[in-house]
C-alpha positions as CSV (number, residue, x, y, z in Angstrom):
1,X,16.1,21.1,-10.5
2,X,14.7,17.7,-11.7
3,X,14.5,16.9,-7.8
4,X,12.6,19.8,-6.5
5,X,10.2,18.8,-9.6
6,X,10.0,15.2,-9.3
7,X,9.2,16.5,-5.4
8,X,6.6,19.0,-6.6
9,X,4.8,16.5,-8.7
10,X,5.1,13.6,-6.4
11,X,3.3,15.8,-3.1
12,X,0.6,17.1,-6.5
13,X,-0.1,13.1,-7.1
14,X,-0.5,12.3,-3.5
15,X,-2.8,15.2,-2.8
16,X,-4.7,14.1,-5.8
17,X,-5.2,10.5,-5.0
18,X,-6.1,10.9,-1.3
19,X,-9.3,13.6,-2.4
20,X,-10.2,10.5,-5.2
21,X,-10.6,8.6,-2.4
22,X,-12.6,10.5,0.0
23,X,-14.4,11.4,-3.1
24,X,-16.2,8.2,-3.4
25,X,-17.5,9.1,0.2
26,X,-18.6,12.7,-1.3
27,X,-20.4,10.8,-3.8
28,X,-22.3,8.6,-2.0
29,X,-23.5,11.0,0.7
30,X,-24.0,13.9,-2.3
31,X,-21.6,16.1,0.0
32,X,-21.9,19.0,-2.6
33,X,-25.7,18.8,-3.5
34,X,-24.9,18.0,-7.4
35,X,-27.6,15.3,-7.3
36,X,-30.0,17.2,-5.4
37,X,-30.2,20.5,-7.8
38,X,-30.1,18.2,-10.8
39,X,-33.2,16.0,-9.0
40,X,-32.5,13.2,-10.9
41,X,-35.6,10.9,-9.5
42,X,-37.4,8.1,-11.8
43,X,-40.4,6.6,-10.8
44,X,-40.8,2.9,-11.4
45,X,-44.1,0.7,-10.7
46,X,-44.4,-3.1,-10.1
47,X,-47.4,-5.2,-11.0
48,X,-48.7,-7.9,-9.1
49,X,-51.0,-10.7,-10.2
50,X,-51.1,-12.9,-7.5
51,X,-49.5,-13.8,-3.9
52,X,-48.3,-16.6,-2.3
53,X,-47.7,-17.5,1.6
54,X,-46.7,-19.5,4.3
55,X,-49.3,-21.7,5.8
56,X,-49.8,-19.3,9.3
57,X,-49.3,-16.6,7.4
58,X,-51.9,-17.7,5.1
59,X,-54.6,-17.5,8.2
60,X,-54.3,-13.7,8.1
61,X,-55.5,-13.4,4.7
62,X,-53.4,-10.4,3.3
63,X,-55.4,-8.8,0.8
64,X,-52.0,-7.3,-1.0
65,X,-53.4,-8.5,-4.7
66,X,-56.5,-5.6,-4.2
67,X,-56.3,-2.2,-6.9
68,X,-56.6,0.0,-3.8
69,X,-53.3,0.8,-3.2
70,X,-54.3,2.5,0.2
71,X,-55.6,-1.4,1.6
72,X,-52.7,-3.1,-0.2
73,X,-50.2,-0.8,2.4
74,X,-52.6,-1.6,5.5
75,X,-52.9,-5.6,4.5
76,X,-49.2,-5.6,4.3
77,X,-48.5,-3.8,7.4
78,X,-51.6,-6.5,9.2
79,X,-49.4,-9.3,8.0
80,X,-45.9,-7.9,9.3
81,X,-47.8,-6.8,12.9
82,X,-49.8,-10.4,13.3
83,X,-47.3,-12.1,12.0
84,X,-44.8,-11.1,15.3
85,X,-48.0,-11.8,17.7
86,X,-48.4,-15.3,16.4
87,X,-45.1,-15.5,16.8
88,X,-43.7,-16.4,13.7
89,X,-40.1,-16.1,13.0
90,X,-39.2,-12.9,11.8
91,X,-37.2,-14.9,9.2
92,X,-40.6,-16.0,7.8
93,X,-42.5,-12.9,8.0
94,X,-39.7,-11.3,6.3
95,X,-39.6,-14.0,3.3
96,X,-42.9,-13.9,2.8
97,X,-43.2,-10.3,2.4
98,X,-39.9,-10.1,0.6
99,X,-41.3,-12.9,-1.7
100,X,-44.4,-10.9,-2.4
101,X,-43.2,-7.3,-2.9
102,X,-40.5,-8.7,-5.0
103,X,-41.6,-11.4,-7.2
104,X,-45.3,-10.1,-7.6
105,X,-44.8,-6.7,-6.4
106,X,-47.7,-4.5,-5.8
107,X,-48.5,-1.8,-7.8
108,X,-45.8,0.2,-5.8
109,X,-44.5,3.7,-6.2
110,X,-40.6,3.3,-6.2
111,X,-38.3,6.1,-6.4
112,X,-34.8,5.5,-7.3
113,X,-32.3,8.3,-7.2
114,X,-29.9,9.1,-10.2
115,X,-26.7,10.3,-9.0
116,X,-25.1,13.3,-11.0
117,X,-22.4,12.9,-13.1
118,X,-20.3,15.6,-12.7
119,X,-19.1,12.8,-9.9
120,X,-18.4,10.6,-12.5
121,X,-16.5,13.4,-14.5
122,X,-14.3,14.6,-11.5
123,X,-13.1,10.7,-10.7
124,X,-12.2,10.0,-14.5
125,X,-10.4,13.7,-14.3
126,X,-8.5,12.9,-11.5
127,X,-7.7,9.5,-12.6
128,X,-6.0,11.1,-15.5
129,X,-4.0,13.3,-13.9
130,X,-3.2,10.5,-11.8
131,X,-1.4,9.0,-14.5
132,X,0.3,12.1,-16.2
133,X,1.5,13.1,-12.6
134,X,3.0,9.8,-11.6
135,X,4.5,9.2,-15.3
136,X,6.0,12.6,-14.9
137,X,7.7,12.1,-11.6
138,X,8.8,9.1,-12.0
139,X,10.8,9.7,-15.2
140,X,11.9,12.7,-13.6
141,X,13.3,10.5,-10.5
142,X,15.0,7.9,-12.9
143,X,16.7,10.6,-14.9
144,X,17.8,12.0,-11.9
145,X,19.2,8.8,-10.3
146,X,20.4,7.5,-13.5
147,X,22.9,10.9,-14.2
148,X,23.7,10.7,-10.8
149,X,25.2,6.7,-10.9
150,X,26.8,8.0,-14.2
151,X,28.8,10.5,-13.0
152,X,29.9,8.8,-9.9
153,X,31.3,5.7,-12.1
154,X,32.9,8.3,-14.4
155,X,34.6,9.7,-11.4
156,X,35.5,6.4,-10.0
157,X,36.9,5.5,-13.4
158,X,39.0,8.4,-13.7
159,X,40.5,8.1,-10.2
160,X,41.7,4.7,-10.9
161,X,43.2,5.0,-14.1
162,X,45.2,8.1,-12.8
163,X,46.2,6.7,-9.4
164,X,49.6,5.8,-8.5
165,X,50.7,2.5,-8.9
166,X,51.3,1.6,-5.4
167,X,47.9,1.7,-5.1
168,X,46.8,-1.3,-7.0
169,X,49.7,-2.7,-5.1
170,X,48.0,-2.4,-1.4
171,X,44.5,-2.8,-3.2
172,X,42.8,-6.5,-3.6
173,X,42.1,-6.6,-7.0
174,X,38.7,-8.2,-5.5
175,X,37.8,-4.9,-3.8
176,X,38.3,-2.7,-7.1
177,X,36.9,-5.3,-9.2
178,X,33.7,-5.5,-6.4
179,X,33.4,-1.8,-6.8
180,X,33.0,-1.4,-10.5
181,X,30.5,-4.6,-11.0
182,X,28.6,-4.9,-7.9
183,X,28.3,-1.6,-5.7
184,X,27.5,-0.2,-9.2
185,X,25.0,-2.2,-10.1
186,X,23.2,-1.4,-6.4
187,X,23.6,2.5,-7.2
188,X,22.2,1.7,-11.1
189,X,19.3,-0.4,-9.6
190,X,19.0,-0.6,-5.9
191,X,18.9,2.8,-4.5
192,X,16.6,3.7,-7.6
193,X,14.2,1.7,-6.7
194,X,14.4,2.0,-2.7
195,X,14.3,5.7,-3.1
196,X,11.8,5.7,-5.5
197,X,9.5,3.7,-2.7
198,X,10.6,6.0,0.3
199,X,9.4,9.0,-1.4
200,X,6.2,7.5,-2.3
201,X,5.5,6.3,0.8
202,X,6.4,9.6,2.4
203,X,4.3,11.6,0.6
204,X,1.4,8.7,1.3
205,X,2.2,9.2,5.0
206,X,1.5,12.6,5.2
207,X,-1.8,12.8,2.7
208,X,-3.0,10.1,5.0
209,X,-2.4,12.2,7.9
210,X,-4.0,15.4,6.3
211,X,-6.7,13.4,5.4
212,X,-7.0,11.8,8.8
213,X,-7.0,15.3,10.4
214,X,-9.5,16.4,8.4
215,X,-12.0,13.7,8.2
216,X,-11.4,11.8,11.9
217,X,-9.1,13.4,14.2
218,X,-9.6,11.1,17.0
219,X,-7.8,8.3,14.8
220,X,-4.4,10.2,15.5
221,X,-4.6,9.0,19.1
222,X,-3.8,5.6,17.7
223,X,-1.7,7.1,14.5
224,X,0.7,9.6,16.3
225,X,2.0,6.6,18.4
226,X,1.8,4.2,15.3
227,X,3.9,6.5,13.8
228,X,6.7,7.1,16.7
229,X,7.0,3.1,17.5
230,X,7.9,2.6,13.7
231,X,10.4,6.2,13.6
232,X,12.1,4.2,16.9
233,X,12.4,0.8,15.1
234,X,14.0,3.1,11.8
235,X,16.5,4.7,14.5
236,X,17.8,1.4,15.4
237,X,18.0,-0.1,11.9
238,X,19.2,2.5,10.5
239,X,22.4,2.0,11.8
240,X,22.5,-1.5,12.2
241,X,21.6,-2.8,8.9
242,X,24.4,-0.5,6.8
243,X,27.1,-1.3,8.7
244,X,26.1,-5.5,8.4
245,X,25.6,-4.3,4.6
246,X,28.9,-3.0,4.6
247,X,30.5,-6.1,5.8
248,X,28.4,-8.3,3.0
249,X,30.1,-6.1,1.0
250,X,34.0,-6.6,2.3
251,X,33.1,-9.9,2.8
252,X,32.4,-10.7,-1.4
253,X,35.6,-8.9,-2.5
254,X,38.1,-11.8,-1.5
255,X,35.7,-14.0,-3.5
256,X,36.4,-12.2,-6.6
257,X,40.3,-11.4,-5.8
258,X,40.3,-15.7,-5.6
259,X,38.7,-15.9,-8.8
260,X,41.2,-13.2,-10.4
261,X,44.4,-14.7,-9.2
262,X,43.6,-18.3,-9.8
263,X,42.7,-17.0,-13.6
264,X,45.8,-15.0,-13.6
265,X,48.5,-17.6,-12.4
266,X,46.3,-21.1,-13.5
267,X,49.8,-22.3,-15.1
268,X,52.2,-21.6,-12.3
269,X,49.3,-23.4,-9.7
270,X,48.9,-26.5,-12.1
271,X,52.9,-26.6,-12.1
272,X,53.3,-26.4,-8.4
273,X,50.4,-28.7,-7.9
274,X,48.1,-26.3,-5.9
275,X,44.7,-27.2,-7.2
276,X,43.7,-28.0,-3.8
277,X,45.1,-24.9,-2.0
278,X,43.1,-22.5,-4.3
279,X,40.3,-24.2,-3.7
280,X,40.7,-24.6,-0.1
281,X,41.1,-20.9,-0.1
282,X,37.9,-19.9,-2.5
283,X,35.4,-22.2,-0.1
284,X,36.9,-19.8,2.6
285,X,36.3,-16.7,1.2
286,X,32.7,-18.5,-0.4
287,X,31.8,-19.3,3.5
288,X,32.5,-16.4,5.1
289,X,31.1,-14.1,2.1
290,X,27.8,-16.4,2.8
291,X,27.7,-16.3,6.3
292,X,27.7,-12.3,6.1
293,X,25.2,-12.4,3.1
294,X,22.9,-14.9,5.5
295,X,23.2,-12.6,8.3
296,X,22.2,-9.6,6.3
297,X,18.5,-11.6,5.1
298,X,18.2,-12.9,8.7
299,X,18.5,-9.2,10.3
300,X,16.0,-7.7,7.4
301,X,13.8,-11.0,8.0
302,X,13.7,-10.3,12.1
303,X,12.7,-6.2,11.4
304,X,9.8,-7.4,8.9
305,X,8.6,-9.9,11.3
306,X,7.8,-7.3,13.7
307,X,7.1,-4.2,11.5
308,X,4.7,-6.8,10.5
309,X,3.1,-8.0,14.1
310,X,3.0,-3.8,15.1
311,X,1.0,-3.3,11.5
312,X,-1.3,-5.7,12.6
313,X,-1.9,-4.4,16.1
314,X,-2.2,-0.4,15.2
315,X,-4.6,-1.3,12.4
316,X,-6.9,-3.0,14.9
317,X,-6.9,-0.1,17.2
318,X,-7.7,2.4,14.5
319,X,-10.6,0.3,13.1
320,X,-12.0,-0.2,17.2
321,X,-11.4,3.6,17.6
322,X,-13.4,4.9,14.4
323,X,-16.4,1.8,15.6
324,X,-16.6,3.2,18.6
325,X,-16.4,7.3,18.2
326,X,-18.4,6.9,14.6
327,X,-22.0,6.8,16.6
328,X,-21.3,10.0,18.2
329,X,-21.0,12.1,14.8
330,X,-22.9,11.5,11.6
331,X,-20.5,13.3,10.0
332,X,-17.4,10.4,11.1
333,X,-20.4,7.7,10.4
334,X,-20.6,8.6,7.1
335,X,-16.3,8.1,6.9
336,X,-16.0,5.2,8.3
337,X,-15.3,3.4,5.6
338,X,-12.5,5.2,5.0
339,X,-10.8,5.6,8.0
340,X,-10.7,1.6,8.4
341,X,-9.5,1.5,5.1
342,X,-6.7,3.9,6.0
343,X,-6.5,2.3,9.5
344,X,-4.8,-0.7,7.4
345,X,-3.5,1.5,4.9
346,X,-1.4,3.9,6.6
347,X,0.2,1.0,8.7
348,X,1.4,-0.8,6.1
349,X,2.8,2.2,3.9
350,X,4.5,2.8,7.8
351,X,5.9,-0.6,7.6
352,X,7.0,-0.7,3.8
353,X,8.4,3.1,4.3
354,X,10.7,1.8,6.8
355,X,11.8,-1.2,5.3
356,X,12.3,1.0,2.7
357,X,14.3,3.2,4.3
358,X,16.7,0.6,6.1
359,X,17.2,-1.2,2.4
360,X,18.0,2.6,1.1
361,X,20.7,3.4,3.9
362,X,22.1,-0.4,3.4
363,X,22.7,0.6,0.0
364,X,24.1,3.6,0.4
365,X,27.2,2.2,1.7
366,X,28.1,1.1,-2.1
367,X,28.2,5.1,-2.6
């Protein structure tokens, strides 16, 4: 039950999250026409007292310091036209003016546009439930993975303490002792928080692709392929990284048995003079415990390395695709924005998911 919920809330937040962002696009372009029923407009007026120019620019004598306002628009439009047929830069031209409208102004009719609030009021709303949604799936997800761990090491526990004898005598006490320290701690901690980020990223995947479907379906021309290439590189490491996981794993349990039997019999070896033997033997287990450990960061290091270089690559082809199909629809034009930003996003939330995804199925071996 606390699954399905956590699941219910978690798809609730990513819906949420992926309209806030589209909604700053709504707000900008006035998608719904709040701003232009409210017709919030304020008129604003600059004076001007005098006006200063560049030396040509001078020649034309602008008469942009007149009361007529009517003049003031024809001497400004006389400077911008002679200006280009004296063949002044447009740099200049464009200073000058700038300097003039700006710093002395005159006497113009500025409207500037007051965009509604109810904008405002559905961005804090959904920021808000934002935070009550993620809060609430996330404790939801802990308490379930937390009463899960619990009951496994209860069931482990009980096992061993009514198992036969012989089988602590075919058992490394390394192996048990690796079981109740280590593989729980991974279940407690690891597979908490690689699940936690899989789901996330899941759900993040598929609002993006809603979102892309909606807003710029052309992108999935780049996306749907994205999307296979990283599902392939998952298929492989999925079942490589486990099984190098699980021999990290057999590989640090004659490190503790070591440890146990030199604390167990330190008198009889400091009788018989075997200081160096037990030592000998924990660098051996210490090397090769190591050399599986090393081999386990050098395989995740080699997937992020290229999870990394095919991010790169897919989110320059979603940002050349939008550029190019964006002058052929107003309506894509006005997303743009957007769909670069999700051109980098959704490739990266590809790239964590899987890393994700291998780390979760690694641990999963301490199960």
């Amino acid at each position: 039950v606390l699954a399905l919920f956590m699941l219910i809330f978690l798809a609730l937040n990513q819906g949420a999250t992926q309209y806030q962002q589209i909604l700053v696009s709504h707000w900008a372009s006035d998608k719904y026409g709040w701003t232009k029923n409210e017709n919030n407009t304020q008129n604003f007026k600059i004076d001007v007292i005098h006006c200063n120019f560049d030396a040509k620019i001078r020649q034309i004598k602008p008469n942009l310091c007149s009361n007529d306002s009517k003049l003031r628009q024809k001497e400004l439009m006389q400077l911008f036209v002679a200006g280009m047929k004296q063949k002044i830069s447009p740099g200049t031209v464009g200073q000058a003016m700038t300097h003039c409208i700006s710093t002395f102004g005159a006497q113009m009719d500025i409207n500037l546009g007051k965009a509604s609030n109810k904008y405002l009021f559905v961005y804090i709303g959904l920021t808000l439930l934002l935070g009550v949604l993620t809060f609430t799936a996330m404790l939801m997800l802990t308490t379930f993975a937390l009463s899960s761990s619990k009951n496994l090491h209860e069931r482990m526990l009980s096992s061993i303490l009514k198992t036969k004898l012989i089988f602590f005598e075919t058992t490394p006490q390394g192996r048990i002792q690796n079981r109740l320290s280590k593989d729980t701690d991974a279940i407690d901690s690891n597979l908490l928080r690689f699940s936690q980020g899989a789901i996330q990223f899941l759900f993040m995947l598929v609002g993006m692709f809603v979102s892309i479907v909606i807003v710029n379906w052309p992108c999935l021309i780049v996306v749907v392929p994205s999307v296979v290439v990283f599902f392939a590189v998952y298929s492989v490491f999925s079942k490589v990284y486990p099984e190098i996981k699980r021999i990290s794993s057999i590989a640090r349990s004659p490190v503790y048995n070591s440890c146990n039997e030199t604390m167990d019999g330190l008198t009889t070896i400091r009788a018989f003079g075997e200081q160096i033997y037990m030592m000998d033997q924990f660098r051996t287990a210490s090397n090769y415990s190591c050399s599986a450990y090393l081999m386990e960061q050098g395989v995740m290091r080699w997937m992020t390395f290229r999870l990394g270089m095919l991010t790169s690559c897919f989110a320059l082809l979603i940002t050349f695709l939008a550029i190019i199909v964006s002058p052929y629809s107003q309506e894509i034009a006005n997303y743009t924005g957007v769909i670069v930003s999700y051109g980098f996003s959704i490739t990266q939330i590809l790239n964590q998911f899987v890393t994700m995804m291998v780390q979760f199925e690694g641990e999963m071996s301490s199960v």
